[in-house]
C-alpha positions as CSV (number, residue, x, y, z in Angstrom):
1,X,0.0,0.0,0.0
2,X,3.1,2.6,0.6
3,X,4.1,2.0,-2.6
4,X,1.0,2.3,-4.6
5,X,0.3,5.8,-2.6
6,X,3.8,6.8,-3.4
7,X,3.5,6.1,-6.6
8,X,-0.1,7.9,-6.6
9,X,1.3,10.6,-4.7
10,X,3.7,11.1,-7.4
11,X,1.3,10.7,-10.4
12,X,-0.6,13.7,-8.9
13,X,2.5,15.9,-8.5
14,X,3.4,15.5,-12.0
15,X,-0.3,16.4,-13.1
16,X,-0.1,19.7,-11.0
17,X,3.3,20.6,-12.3
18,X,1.6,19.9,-15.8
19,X,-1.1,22.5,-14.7
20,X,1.2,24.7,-13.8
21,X,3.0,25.1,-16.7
22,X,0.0,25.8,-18.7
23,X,-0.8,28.9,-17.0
24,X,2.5,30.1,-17.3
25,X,1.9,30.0,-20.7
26,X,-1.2,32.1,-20.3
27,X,-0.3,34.4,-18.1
28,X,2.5,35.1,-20.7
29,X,0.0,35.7,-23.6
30,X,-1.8,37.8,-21.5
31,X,1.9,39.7,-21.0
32,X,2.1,39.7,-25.4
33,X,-1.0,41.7,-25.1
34,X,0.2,44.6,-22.6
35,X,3.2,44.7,-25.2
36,X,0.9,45.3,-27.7
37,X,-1.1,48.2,-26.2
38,X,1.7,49.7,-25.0
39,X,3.2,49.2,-28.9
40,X,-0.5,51.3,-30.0
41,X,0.6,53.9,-27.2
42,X,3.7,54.1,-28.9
43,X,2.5,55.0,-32.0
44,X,0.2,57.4,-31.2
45,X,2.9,58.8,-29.3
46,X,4.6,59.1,-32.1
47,X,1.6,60.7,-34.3
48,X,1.6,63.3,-31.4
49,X,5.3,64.1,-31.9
50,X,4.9,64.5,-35.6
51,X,2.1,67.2,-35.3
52,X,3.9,69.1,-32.4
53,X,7.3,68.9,-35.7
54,X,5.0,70.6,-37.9
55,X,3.8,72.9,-35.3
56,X,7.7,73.9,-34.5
57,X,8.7,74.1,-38.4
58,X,11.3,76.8,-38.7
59,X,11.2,79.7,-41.1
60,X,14.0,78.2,-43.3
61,X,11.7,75.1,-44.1
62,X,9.2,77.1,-46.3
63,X,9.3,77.9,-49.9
64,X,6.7,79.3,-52.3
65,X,5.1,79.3,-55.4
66,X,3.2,81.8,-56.9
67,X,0.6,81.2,-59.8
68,X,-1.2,84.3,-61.9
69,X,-4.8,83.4,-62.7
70,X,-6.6,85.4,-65.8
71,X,-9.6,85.4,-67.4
72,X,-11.2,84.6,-71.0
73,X,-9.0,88.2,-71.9
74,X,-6.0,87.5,-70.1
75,X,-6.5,89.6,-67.3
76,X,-5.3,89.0,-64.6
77,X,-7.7,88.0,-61.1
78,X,-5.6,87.3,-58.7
79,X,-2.3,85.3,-57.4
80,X,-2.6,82.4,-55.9
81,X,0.3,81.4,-53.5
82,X,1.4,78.0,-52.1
83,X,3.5,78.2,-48.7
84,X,5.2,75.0,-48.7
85,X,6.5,73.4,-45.3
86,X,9.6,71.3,-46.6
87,X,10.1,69.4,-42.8
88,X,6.4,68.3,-43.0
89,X,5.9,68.2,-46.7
90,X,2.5,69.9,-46.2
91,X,1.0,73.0,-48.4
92,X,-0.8,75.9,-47.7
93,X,-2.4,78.1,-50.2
94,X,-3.6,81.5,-50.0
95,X,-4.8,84.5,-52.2
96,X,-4.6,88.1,-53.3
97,X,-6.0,90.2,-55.9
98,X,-4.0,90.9,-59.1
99,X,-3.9,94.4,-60.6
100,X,-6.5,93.8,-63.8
101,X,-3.8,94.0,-66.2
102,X,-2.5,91.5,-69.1
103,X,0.8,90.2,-67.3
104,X,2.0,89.1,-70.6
105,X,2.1,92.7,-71.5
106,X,3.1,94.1,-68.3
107,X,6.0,93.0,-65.9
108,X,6.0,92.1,-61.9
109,X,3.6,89.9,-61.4
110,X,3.5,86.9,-59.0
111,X,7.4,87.4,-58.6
112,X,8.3,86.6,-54.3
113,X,10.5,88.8,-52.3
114,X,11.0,87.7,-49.0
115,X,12.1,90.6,-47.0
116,X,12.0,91.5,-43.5
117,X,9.0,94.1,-43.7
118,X,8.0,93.8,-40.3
119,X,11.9,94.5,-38.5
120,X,11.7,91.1,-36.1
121,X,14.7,89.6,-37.6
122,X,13.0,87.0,-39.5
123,X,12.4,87.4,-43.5
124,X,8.2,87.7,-44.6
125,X,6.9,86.9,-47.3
126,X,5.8,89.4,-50.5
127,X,3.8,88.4,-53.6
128,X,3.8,91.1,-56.4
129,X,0.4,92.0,-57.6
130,X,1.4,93.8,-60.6
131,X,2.3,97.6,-61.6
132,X,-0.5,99.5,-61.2
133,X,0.3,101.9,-64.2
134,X,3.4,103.1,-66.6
135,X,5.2,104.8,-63.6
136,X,5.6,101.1,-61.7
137,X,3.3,101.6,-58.6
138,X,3.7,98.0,-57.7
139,X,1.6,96.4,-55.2
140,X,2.3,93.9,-53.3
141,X,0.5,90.7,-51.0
142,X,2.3,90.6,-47.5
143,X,2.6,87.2,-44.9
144,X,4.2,88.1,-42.0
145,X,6.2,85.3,-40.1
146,X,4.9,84.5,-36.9
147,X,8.0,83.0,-34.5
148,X,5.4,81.9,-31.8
149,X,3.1,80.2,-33.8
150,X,6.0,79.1,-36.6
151,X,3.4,80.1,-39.6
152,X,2.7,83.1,-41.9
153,X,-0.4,85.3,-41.3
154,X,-1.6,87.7,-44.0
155,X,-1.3,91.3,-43.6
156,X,-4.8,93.1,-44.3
157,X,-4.6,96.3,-46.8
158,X,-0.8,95.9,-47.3
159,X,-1.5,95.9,-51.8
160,X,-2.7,99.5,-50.8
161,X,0.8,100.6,-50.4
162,X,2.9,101.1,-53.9
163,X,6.3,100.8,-54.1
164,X,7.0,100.0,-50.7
165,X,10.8,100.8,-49.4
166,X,11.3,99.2,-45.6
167,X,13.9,101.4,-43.9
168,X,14.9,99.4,-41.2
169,X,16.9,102.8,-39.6
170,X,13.3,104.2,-38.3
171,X,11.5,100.8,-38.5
172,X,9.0,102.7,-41.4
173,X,7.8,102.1,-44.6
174,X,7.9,104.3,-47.4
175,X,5.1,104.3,-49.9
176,X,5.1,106.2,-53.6
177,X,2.0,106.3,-56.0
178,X,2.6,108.6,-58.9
179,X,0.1,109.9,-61.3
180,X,1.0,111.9,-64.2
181,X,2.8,115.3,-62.4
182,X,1.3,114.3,-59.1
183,X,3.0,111.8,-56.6
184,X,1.5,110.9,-53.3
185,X,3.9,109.9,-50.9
186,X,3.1,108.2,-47.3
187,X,4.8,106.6,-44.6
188,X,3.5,103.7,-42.3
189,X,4.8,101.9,-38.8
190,X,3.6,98.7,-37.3
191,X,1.6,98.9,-34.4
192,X,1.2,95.1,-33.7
193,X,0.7,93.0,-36.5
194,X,-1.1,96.2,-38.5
195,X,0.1,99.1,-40.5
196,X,-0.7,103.0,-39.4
197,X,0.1,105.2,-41.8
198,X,2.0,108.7,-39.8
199,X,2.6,111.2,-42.6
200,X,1.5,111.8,-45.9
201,X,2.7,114.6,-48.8
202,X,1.4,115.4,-52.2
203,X,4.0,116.4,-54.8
204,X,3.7,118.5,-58.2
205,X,6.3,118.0,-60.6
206,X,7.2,120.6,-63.3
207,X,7.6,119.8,-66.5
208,X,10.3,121.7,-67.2
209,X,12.1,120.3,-64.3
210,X,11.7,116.5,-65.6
């Protein structure tokens, strides 16, 4: 009888050893499955970081593209402008009226400047909207770059200002819109993200003097 209850004894230890083993191996699958959320946290994770790099893009990863649309006479409408985020590979497109002239015929327009018109430090962006008559009088779309939010923001009313000079000794800009013998000069400062104009002088010119 010792034997057989050794024996028995034994029997039942191996069967509970046997039982134990299997749920190891399911309490290890249930392990594979924490990996796996934790691989979908990951990755989300990772979409998060992404969108915060776009969010961060620096001013040197943006280029542009400028396209002059017409009508059924060749006049142009307006210019529209793709601001293109090289680190993200995203586009943005904007807008501005053109002056309603044939740009075949006349010079200027959709050509990019990317001057510091605002005095931060950083370049902006300028879209030409065409001459405005013989005398030049170009106008121009403006996108300021914006450090804190790492994107360009349109400046309203800026294509009212012709042949704009920035002089970055006075932080002004000088604008010139001449007429036949009359010339209209005017000069604007920032106050925030908006132009003020602060002086304005009408000039005659004399014939004799051209």
């Amino acid at each position: 009888m010792k034997k057989k209850l050794f024996l028995l004894t034994l029997a039942a230890g191996i069967v509970l050893a046997m039982g134990s083993c299997k749920n190891g191996k399911s309490h290890q699958s249930s392990d594979d499955n924490e990996d796996e959320v934790t691989a979908v946290d990951d990755n989300e994770a990772d979409e998060d970081d992404s969108q915060s790099a776009d969010s961060q893009a620096e001013r040197s990863d943006f280029k542009f593209k400028a396209k002059v649309v017409t009508d059924e006479k060749g006049v142009a409408e307006k210019i529209i402008v793709k601001i293109i985020n090289t680190a993200s590979g995203t586009t943005k497109e904007a807008e501005v009226a053109a002056v309603n002239l044939n740009p075949d015929q006349w010079n200027g327009f959709g050509e990019i400047r990317e001057d510091d018109i605002n005095f931060d430090g950083y370049p902006d962006l300028l879209v030409c909207c065409g001459p405005f008559n013989a005398y030049g009088n170009f106008t121009y779309g403006a996108w300021l770059w914006d450090e804190e939010q790492h994107d360009f923001k349109a400046v309203e009313g800026f294509d009212e200002l012709f042949d704009p000079v920035f002089n970055e000794e006075d932080k002004t800009i000088s604008s010139a819109f001449r007429m036949d013998d009359h010339e209209d000069d005017a000069v604007y400062k920032w106050k925030g993200d908006k132009l003020e104009m602060v002086s304005s002088e009408t000039f005659v010119y004399d014939e004799e003097e051209e």
